[in-house]
N, C-alpha and C positions, 0 to 999 in steps of 0.2 A: 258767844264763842263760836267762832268759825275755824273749820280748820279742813283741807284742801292738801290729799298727800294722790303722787308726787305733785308736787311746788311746782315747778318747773319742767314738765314733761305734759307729753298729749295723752298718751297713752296708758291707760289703768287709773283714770283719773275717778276719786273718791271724795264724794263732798261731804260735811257731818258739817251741822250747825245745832244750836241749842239755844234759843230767841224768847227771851223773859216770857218763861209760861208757857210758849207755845210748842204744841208738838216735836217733836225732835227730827229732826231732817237728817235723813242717812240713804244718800243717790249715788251710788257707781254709776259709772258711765260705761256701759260697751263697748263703744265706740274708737274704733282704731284712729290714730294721729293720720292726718288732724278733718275730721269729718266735718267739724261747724264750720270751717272756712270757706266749703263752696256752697255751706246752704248762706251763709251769712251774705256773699256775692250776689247768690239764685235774688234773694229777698229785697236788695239793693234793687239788680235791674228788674226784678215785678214793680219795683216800687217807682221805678222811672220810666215803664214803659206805663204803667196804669198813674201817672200823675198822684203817690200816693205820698203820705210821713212814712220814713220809717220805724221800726220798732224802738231804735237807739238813735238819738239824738247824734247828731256831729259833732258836735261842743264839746261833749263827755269825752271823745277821741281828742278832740283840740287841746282840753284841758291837760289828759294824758301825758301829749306826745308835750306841751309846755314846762309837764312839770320835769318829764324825763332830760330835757336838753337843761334846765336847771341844773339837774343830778352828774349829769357828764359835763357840765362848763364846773362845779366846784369839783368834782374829781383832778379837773388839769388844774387847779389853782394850789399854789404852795406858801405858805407866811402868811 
């Protein structure tokens, strides 16, 4: 069980997980909306200027943004 309150917001973001058996994860974040965005950039261009992988695959984003234009093309569809 995961669960991730607010949902939809940057800001006061609270994570609780509970993972068969394992330790119980309870992480607030400090961090004012929206902080990860320019490390997550910073880490890109380290990662193109030093010829590196980075931490998150491209695929995981491709898969993403695929499933999401699925979501929005049966939203306009009617019958």
């Amino acid at each position: 069980m995961m669960h991730v309150e607010p949902a939809f917001g940057y800001d006061g973001l609270h994570l609780t997980a509970n993972i068969n058996g394992e330790p119980r994860i309870d992480e607030p974040n400090p961090e004012k909306d929206p902080a990860q965005f320019p490390r997550e950039a910073d880490h890109l261009a380290d990662c193109i200027l030093e010829n590196k992988e980075p931490k998150s695959a491209g695929e995981e984003g491709l898969k993403d943004m695929k499933l999401m234009m699925e979501i929005y093309k049966s939203c306009g569809r009617r019958g």
